[in-house]
N, CA, C and O atoms as a GROMACS GRO file, in nm:
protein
  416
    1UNK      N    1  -2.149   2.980   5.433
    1UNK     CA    2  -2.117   3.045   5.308
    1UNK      C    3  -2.240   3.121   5.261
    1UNK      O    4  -2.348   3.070   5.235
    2UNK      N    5  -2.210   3.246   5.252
    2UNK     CA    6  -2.327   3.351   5.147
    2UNK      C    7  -2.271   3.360   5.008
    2UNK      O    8  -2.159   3.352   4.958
    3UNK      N    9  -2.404   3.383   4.961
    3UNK     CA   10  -2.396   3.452   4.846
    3UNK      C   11  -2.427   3.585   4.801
    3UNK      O   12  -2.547   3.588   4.828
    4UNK      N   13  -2.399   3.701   4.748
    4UNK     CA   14  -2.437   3.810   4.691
    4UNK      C   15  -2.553   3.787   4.597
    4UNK      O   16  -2.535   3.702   4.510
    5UNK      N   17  -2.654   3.842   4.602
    5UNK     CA   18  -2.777   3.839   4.523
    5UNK      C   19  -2.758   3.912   4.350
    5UNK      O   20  -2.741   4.034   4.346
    6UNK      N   21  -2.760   3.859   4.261
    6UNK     CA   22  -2.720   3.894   4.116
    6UNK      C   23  -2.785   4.043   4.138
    6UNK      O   24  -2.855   4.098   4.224
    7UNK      N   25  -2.740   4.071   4.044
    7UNK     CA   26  -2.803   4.219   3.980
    7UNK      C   27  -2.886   4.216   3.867
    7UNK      O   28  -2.860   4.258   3.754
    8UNK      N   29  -3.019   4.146   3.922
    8UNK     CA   30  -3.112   4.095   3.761
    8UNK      C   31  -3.185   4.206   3.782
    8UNK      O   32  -3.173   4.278   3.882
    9UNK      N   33  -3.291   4.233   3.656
    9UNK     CA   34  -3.394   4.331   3.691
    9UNK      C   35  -3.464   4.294   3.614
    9UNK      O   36  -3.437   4.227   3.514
   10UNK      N   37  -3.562   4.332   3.650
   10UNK     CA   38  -3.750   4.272   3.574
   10UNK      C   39  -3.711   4.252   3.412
   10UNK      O   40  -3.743   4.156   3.342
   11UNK      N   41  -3.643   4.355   3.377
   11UNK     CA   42  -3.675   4.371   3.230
   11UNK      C   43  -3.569   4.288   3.176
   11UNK      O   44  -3.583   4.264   3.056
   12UNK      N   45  -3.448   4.227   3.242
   12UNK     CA   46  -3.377   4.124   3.185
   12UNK      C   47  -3.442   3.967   3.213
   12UNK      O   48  -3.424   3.873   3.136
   13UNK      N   49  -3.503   3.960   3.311
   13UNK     CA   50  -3.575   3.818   3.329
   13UNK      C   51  -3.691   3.862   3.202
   13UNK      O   52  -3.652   3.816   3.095
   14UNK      N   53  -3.785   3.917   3.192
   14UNK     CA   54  -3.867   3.947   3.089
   14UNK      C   55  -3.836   3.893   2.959
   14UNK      O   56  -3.906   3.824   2.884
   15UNK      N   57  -3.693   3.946   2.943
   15UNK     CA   58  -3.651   3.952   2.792
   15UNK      C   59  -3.602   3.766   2.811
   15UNK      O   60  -3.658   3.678   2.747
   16UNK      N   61  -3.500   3.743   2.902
   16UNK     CA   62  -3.502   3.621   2.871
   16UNK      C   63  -3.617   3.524   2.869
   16UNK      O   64  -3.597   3.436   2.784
   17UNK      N   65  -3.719   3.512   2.927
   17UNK     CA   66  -3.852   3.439   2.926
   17UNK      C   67  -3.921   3.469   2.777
   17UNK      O   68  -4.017   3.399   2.746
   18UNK      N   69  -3.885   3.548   2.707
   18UNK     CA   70  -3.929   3.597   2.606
   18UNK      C   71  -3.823   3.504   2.490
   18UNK      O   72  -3.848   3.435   2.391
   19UNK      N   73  -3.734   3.534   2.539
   19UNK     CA   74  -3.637   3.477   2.414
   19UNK      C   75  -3.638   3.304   2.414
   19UNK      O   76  -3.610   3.227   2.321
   20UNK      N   77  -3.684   3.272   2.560
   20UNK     CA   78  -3.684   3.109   2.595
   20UNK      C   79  -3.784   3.074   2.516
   20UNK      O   80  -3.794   2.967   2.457
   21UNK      N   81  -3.875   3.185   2.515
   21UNK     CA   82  -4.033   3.115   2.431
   21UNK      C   83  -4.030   3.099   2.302
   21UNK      O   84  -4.077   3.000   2.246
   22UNK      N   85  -3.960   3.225   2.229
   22UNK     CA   86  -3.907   3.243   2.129
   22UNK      C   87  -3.853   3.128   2.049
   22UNK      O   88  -3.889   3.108   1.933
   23UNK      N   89  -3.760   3.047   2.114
   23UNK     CA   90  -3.673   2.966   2.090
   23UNK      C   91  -3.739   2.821   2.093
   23UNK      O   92  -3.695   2.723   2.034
   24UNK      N   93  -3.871   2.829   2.189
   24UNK     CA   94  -3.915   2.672   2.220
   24UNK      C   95  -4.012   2.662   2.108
   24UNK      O   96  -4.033   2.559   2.044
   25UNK      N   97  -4.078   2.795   2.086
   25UNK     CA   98  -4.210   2.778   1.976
   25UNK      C   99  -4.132   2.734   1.823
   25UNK      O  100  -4.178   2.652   1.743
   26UNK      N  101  -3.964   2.836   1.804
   26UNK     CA  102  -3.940   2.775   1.690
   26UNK      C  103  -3.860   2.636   1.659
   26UNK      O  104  -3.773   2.598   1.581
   27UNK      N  105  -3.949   2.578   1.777
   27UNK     CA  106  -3.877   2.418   1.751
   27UNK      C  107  -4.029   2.318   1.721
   27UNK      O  108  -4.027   2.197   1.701
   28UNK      N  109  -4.140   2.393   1.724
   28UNK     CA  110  -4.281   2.308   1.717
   28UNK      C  111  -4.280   2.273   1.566
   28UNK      O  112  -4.269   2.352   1.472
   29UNK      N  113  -4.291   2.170   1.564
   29UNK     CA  114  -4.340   2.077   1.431
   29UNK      C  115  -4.496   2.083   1.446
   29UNK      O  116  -4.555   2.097   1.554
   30UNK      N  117  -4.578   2.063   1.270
   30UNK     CA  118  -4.684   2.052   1.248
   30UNK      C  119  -4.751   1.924   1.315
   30UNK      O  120  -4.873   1.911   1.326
   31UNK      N  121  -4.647   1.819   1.365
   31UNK     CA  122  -4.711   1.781   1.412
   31UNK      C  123  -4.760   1.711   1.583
   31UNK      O  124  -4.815   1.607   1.617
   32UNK      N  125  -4.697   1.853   1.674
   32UNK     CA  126  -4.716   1.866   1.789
   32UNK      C  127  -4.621   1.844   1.896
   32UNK      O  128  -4.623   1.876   2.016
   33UNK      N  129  -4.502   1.755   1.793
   33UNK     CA  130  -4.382   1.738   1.868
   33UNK      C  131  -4.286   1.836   1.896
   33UNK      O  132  -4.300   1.912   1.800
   34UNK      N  133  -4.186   1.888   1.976
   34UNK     CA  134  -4.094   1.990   1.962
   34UNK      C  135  -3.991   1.906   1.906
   34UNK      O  136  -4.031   1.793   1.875
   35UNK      N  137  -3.871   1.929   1.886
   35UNK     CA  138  -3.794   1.921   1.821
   35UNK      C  139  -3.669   2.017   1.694
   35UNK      O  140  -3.719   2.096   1.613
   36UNK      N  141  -3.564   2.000   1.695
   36UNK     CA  142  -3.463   2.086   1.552
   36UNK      C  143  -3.494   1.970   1.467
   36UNK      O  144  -3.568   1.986   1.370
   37UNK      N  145  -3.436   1.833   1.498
   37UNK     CA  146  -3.396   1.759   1.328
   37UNK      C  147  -3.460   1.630   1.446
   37UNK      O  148  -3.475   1.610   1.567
   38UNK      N  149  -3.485   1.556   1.294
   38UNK     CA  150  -3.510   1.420   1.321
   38UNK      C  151  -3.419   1.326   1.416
   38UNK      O  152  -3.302   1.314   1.379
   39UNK      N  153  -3.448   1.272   1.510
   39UNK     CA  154  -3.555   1.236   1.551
   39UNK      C  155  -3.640   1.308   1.659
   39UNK      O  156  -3.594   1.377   1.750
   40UNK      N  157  -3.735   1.290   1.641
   40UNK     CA  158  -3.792   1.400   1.778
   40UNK      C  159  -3.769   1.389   1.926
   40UNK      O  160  -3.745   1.284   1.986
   41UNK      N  161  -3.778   1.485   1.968
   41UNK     CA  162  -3.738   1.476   2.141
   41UNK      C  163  -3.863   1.398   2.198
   41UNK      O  164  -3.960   1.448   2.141
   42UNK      N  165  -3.898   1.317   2.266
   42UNK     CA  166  -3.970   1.270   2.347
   42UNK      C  167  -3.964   1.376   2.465
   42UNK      O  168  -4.043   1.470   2.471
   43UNK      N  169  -3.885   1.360   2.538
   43UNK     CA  170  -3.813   1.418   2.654
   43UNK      C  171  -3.864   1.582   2.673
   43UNK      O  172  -3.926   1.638   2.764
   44UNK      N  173  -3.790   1.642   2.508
   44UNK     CA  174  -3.828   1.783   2.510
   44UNK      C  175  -3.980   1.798   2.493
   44UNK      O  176  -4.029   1.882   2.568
   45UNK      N  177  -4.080   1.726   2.397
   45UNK     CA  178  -4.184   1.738   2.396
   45UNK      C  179  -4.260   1.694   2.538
   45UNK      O  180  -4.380   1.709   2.516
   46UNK      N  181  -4.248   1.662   2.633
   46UNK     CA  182  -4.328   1.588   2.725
   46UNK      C  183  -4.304   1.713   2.801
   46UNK      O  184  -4.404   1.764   2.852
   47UNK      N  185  -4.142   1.798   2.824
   47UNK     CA  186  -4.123   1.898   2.955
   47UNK      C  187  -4.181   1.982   2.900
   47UNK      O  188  -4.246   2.051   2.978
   48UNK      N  189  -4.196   2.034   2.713
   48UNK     CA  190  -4.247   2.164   2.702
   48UNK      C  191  -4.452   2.120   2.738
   48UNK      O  192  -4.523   2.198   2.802
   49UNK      N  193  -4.494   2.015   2.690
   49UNK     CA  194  -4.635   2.026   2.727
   49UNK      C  195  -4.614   2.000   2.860
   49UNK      O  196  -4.724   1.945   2.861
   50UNK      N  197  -4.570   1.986   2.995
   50UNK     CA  198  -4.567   1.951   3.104
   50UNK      C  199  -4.607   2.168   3.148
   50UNK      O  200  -4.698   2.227   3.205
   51UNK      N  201  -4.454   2.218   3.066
   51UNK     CA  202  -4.424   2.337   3.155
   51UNK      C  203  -4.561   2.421   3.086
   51UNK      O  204  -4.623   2.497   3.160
   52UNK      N  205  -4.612   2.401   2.920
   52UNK     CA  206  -4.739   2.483   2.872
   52UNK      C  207  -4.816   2.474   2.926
   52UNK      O  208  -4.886   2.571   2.895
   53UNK      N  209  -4.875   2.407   3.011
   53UNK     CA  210  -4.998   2.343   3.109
   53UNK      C  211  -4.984   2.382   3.180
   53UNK      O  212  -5.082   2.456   3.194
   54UNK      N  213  -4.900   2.400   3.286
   54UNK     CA  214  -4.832   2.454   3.406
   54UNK      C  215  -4.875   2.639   3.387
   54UNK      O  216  -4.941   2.690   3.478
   55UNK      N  217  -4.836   2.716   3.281
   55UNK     CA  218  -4.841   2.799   3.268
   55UNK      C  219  -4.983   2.897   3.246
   55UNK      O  220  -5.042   3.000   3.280
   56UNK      N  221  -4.986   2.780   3.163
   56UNK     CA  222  -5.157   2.835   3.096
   56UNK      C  223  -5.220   2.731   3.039
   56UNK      O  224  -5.198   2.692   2.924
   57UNK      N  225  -5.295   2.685   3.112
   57UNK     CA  226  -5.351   2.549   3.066
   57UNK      C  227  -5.450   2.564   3.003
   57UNK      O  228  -5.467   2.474   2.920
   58UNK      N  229  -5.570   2.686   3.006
   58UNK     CA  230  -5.642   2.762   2.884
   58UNK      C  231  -5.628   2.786   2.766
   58UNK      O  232  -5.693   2.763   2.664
   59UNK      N  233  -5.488   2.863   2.802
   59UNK     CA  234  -5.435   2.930   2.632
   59UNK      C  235  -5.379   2.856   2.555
   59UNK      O  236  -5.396   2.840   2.434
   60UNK      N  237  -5.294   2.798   2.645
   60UNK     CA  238  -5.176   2.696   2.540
   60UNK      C  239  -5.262   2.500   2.506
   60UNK      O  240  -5.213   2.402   2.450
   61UNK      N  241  -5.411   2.521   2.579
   61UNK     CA  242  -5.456   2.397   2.524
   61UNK      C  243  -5.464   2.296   2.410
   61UNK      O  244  -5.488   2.175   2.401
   62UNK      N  245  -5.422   2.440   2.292
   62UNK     CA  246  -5.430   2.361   2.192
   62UNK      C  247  -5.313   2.308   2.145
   62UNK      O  248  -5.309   2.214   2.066
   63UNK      N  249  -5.194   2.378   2.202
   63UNK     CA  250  -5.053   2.329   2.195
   63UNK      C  251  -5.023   2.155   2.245
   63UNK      O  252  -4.974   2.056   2.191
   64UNK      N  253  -5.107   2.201   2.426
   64UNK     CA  254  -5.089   2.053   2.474
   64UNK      C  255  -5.165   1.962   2.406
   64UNK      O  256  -5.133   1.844   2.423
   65UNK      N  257  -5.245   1.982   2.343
   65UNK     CA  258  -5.339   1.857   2.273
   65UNK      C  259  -5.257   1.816   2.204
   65UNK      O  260  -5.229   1.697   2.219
   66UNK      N  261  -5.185   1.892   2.100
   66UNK     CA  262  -5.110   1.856   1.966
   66UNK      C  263  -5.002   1.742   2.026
   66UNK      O  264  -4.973   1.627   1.992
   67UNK      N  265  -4.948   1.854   2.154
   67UNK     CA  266  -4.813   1.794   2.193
   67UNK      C  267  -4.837   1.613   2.307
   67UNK      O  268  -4.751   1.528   2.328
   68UNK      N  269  -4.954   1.615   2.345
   68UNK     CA  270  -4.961   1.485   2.431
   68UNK      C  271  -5.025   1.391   2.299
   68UNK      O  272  -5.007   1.270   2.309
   69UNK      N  273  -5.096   1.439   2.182
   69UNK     CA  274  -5.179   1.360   2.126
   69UNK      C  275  -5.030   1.275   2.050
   69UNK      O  276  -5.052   1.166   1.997
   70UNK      N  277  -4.899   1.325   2.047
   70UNK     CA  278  -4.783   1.329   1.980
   70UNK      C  279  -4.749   1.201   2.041
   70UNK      O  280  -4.755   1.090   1.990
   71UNK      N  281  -4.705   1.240   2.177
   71UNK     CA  282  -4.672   1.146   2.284
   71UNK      C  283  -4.723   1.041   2.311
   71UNK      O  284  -4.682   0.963   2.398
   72UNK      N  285  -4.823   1.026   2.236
   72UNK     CA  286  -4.947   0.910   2.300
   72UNK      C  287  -4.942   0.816   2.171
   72UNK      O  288  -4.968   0.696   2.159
   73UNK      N  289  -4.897   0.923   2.069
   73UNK     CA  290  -4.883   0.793   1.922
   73UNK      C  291  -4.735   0.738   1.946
   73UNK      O  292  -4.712   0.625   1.904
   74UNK      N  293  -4.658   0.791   1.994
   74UNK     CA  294  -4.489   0.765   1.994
   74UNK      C  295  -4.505   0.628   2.124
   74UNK      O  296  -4.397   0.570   2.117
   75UNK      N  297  -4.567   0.577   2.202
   75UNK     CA  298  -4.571   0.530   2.268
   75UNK      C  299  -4.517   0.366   2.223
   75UNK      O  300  -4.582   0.323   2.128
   76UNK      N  301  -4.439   0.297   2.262
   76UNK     CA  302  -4.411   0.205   2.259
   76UNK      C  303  -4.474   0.088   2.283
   76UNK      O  304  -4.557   0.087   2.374
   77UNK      N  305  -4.450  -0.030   2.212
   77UNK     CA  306  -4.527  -0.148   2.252
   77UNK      C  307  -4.546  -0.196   2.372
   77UNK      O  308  -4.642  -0.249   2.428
   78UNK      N  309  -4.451  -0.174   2.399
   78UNK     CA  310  -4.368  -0.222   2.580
   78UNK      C  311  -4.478  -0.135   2.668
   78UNK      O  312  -4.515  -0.181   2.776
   79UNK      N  313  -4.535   0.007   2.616
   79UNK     CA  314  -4.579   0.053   2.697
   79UNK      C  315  -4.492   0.210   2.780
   79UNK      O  316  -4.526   0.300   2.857
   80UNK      N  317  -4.366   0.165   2.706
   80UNK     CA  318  -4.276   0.296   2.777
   80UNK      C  319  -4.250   0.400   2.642
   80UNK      O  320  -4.324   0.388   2.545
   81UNK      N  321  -4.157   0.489   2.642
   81UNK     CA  322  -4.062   0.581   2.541
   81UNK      C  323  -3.918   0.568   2.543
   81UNK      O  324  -3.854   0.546   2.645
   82UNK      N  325  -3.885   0.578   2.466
   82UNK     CA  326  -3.726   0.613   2.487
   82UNK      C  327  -3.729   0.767   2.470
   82UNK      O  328  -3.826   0.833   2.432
   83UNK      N  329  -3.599   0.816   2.507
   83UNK     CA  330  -3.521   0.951   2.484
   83UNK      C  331  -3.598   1.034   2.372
   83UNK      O  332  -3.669   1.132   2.396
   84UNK      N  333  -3.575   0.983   2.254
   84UNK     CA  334  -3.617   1.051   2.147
   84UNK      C  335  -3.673   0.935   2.057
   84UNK      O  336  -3.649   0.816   2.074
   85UNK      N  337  -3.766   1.001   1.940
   85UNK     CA  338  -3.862   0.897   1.876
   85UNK      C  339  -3.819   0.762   1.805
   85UNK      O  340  -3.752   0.784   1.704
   86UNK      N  341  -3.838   0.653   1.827
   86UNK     CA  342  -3.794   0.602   1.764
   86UNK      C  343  -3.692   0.497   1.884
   86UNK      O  344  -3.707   0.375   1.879
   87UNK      N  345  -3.614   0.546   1.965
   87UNK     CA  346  -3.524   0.485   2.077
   87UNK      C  347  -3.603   0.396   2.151
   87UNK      O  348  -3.726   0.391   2.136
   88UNK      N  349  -3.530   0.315   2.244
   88UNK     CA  350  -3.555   0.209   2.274
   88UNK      C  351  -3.648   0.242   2.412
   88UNK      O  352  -3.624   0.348   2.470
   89UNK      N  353  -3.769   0.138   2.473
   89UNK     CA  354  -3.770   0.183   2.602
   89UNK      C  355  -3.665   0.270   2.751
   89UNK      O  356  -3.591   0.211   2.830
   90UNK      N  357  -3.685   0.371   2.748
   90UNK     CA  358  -3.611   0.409   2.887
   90UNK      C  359  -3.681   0.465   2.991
   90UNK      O  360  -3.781   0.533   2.967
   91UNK      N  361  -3.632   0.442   3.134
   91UNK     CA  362  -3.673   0.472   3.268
   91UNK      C  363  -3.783   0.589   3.259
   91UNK      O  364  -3.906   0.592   3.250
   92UNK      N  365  -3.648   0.712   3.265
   92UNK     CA  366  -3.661   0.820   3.277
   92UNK      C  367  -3.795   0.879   3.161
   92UNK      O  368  -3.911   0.910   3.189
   93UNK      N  369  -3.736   0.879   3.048
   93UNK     CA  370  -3.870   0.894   2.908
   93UNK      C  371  -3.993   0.860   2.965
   93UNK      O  372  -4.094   0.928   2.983
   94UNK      N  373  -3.970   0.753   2.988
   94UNK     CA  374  -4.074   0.670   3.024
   94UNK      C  375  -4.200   0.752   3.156
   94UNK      O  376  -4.320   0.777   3.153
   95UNK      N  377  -4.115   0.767   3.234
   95UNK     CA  378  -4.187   0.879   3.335
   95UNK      C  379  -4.258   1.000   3.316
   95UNK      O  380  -4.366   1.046   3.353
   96UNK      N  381  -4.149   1.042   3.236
   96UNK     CA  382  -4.208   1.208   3.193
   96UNK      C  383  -4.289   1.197   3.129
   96UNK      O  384  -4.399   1.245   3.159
   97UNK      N  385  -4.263   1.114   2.991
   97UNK     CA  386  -4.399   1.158   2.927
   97UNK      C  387  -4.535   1.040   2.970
   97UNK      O  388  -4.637   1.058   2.904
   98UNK      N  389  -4.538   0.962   3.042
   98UNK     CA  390  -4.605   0.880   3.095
   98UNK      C  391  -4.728   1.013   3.188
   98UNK      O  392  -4.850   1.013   3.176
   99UNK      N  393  -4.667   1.086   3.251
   99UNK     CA  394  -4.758   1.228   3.307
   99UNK      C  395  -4.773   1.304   3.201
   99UNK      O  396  -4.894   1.323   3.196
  100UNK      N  397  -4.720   1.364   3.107
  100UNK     CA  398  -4.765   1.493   3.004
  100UNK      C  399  -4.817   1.395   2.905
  100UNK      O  400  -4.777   1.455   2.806
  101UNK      N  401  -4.877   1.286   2.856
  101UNK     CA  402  -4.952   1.232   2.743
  101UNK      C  403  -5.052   1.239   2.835
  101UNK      O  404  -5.160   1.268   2.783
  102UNK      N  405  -5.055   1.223   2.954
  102UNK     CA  406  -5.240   1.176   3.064
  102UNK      C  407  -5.285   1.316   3.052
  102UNK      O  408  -5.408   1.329   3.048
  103UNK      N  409  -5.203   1.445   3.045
  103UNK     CA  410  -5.242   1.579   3.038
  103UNK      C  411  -5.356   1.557   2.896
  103UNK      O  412  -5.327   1.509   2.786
  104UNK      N  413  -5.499   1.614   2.948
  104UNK     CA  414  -5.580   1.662   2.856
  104UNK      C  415  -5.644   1.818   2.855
  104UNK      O  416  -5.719   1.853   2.763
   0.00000   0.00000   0.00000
């Protein structure tokens, strides 16, 4: 089985990478977490400092500080995260942001 190759072009990947950023910056809280409404994403905060680092680990440093220093207070007794702030230990949480809080 083939596939036909889309018909993208620079300036539509552009614009969407633009609008993705758009959309992730207006979810940053003052205080480093991403998130819309209470309770905060664990999950989303750990992939966006995972993918800001990834990208530009210079520029966006001060983002990841905010965003792992976030992760590192949300941390559970147990030692793990749940899903979102506040939730119970889980696996998965637990993983992700277990690597993007060690990010300095």
């Amino acid at each position: 089985m083939t596939s036909a190759a889309l018909p993208v072009s620079r300036a539509d990947v552009a614009k969407a990478v633009e609008n993705g950023a758009e959309a992730l910056f207006g979810r940053l809280r003052p205080n480093g977490a991403f998130g819309d409404n209470a309770p905060a994403s664990i999950l989303g905060t750990a992939g966006t400092v995972a993918a800001l680092h990834a990208y530009d680990p210079t520029g966006a440093a001060d983002l990841v500080a905010g965003g792992t220093a976030w992760l590192r207070s949300r941390q559970l007794e147990d030692g793990g995260w749940g899903g979102v702030d506040g939730a119970p230990t889980d696996l998965v949480p637990t993983a992700v942001a277990n690597i993007s809080a060690s990010v300095r």
